[in-house]
C-alpha positions in Angstrom: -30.7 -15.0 42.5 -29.0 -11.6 42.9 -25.6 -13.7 41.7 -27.0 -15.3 39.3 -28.6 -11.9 37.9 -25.0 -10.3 38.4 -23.5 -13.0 36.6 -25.5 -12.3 33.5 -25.5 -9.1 33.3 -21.4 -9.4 33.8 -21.4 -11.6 31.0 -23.7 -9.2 28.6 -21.6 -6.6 29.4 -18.3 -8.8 27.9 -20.2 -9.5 24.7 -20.7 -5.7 24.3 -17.3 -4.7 24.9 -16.4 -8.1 22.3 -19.0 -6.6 20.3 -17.7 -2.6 20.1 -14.0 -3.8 19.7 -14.6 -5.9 16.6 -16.1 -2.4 15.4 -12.7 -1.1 15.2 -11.7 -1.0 11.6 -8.5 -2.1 10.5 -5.8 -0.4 8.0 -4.6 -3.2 6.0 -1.4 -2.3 3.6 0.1 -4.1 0.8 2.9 -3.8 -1.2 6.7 -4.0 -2.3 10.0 -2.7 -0.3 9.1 0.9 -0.6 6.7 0.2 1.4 7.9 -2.2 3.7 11.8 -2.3 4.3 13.3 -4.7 6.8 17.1 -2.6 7.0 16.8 -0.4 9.4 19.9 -0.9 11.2 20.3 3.1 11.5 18.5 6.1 10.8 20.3 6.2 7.7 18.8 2.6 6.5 16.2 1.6 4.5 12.5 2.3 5.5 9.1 1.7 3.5 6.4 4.7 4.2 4.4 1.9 5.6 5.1 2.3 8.9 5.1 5.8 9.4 1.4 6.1 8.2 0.8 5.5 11.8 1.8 8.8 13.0 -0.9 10.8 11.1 -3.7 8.1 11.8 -6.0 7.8 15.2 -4.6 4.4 16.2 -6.9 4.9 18.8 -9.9 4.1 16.5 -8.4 2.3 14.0 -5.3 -0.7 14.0 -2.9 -0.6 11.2 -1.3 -3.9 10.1 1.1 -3.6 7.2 1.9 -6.7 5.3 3.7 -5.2 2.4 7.0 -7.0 1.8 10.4 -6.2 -0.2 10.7 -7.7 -3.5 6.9 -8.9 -4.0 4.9 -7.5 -7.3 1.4 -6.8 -7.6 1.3 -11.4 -8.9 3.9 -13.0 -6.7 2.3 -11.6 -3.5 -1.3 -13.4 -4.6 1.1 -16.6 -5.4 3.0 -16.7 -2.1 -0.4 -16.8 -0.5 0.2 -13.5 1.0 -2.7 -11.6 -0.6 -5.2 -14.7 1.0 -3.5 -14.2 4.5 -4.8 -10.4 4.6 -8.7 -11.5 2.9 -8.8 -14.0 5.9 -8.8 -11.5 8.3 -10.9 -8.7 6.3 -13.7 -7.5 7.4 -17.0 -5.1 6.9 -15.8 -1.7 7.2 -11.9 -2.4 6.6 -9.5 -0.5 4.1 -6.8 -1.6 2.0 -4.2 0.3 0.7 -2.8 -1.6 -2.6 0.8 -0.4 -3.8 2.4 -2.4 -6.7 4.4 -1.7 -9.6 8.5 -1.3 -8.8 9.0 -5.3 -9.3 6.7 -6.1 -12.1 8.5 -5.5 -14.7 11.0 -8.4 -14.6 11.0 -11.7 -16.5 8.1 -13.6 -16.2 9.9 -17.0 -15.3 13.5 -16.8 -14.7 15.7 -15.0 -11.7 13.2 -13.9 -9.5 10.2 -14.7 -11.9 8.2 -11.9 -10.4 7.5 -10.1 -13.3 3.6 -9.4 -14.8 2.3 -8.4 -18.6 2.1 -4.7 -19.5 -1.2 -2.7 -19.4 -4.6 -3.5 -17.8 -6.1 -5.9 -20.2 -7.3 -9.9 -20.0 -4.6 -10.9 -21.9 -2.2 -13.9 -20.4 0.3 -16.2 -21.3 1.6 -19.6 -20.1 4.7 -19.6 -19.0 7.2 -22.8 -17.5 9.0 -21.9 -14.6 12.7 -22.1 -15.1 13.1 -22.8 -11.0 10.5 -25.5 -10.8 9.4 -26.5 -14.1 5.9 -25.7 -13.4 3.2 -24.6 -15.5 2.4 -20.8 -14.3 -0.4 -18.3 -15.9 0.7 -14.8 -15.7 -2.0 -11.5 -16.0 -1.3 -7.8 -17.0 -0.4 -5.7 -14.1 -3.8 -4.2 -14.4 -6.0 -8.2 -14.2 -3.7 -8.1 -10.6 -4.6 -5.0 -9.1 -8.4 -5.2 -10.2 -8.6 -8.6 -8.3 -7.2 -7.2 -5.3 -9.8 -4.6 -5.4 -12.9 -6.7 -6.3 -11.3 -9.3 -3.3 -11.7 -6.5 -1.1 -14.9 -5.5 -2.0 -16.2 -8.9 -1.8 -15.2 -8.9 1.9 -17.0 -5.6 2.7 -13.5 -3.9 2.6 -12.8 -0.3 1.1 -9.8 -0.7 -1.6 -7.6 2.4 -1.9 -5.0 2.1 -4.9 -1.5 4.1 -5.1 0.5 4.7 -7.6 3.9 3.9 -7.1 5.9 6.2 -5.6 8.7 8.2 -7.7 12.3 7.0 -8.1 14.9 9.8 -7.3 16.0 10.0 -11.2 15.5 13.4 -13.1 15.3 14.7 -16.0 17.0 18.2 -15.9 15.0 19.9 -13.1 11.6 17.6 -13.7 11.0 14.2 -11.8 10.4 11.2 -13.6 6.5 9.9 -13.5 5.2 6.6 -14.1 2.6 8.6 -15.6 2.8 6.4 -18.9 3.0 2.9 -17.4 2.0 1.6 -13.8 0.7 4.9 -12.3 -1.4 5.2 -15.4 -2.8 1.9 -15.4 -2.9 1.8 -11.6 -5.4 4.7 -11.9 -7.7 3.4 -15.0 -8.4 -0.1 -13.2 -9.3 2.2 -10.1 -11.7 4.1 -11.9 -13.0 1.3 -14.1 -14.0 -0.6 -10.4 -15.1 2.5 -9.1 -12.5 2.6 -5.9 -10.5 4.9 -4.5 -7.0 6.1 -6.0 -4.1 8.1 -4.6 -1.9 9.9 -7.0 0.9 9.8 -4.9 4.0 9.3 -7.5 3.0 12.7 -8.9 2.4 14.1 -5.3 5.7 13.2 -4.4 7.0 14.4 -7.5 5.7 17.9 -7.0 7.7 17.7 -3.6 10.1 17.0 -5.2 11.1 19.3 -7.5 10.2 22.3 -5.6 13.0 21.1 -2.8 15.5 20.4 -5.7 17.7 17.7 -6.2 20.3 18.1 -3.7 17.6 18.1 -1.1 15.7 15.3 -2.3 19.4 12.9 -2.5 19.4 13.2 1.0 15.8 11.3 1.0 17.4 8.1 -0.2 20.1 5.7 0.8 23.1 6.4 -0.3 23.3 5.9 -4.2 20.2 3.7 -4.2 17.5 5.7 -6.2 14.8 3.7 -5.1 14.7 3.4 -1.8 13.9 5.7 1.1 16.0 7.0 3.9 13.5 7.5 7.2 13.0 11.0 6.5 12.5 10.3 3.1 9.5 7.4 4.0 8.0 9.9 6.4 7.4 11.9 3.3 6.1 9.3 1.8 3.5 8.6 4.5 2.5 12.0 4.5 2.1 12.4 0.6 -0.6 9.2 1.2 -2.5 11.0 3.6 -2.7 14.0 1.7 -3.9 12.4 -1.3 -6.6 10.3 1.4 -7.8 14.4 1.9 -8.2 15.4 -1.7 -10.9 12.7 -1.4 -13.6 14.3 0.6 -16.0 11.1 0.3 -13.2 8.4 2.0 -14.2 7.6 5.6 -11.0 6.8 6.3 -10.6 10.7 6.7 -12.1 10.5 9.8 -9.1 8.6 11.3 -6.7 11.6 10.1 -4.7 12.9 12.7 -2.2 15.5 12.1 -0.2 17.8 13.9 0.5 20.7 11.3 3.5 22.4 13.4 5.0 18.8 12.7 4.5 18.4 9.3 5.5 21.6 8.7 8.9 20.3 9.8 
């Protein structure tokens, strides 16, 4: 009897560790190549901010899994499949960090076919892809993020949306914003579905220009004005989770972790 009562109370005790780990929120992040970047070869490579998000989050409390890819917009990573791969594994109490924007203004089927209609509207149009031949309906930029963010909330999940981050191109001493276009429309669909949204091309911006351009070149790889260098990503990283504190009311500040000596650096 005393086994058998040992037993039990062995196996109840498994089910509550089972039970407090599948507590443990997840990070879930999804995006394009300044996000994500495979070419890391060197320091000097190419590196998404992604993966450095890490080092200012409590991976103790919560995982981070980021799915964001090079070359995907805010459509072709719902038509790879990619988008259904991260609601699978959503759950209650999860956050999503959406970032899309850099590829979605190519054609909408030749080349890379990747591209999305302007704005935030319901508008769509039928287009034939020139690769397959197939019949494809493409949405604004805007229909795209708002169904990643309804997706999420759907699963119990708490959307965050990003602008995309700034471009190292100038004009005279002032950063160019995608204030007019995807960060702009980024932002209204956030507000419109009442989730979270990180300013973070005009964060970065700010940085920006108050370390100059000769600074700032030294951010990116080589004469590529898009992509980050690591230092450059880190920065990145950082500029999310200071716009994650300018909202007070986001759990996931909780999970904040930040040595200021080192980002003072």
């Amino acid at each position: 009897m005393k086994k058998e009562i040992f037993i039990l109370l062995f196996m109840f005790g498994l089910l509550s560790m089972t039970s407090d780990n599948n507590k443990k929120p997840t990070l879930f992040i999804i995006g394009d190549s300044t996000v994500k970047n495979n070419n890391k070869d060197s320091f000097t490579g190419l590196f998404g901010w992604g993966d450095f998000i890490k080092f200012f989050l409590d991976t103790n409390k919560i995982d981070i899994q980021n799915h964001a890819i090079g070359g995907r917009s805010s459509r072709t990573f719902i038509d790879e499949g990619r988008w259904q791969k991260v609601l699978d594994s959503l759950k209650t109490g999860d956050y999503v960090l959406i970032q899309f924007g850099h590829n979605d203004g190519g054609p909408l089927n030749t080349g890379r076919a990747r591209g999305t209609l302007k704005g935030t509207g319901e508008d769509t149009v039928e287009v034939i892809m020139e690769s397959t031949g197939e019949k494809k309906i493409v949405h604004t930029y805007g229909w795209y993020i708002r169904k990643y963010i309804r997706d999420a909330k759907q699963k119990g999940a708490i959307p965050i949306v990003c602008s995309i981050v700034p471009r190292n191109i100038w004009n005279n001493d002032s950063v160019a914003r995608a204030s007019n276009d995807y960060g702009k429309w980024a932002k209204e669909v956030a507000v419109q579905e009442k989730a979270y949204f990180i300013d973070i091309n005009e964060i970065i911006a700010s940085y920006y220009e108050k370390a100059g351009k000769e600074l700032v070149s030294l951010l990116f790889f080589l004469t590529d004005h898009t992509h980050t260098t690591a230092a450059g990503a880190k920065l990145n990283a950082y500029a999310v989770i200071t716009g994650i504190k300018q909202i007070p009311e986001c759990s996931l500040n909780k999970y904040i972790l930040i040595d200021e000596k080192k980002t003072e650096n």
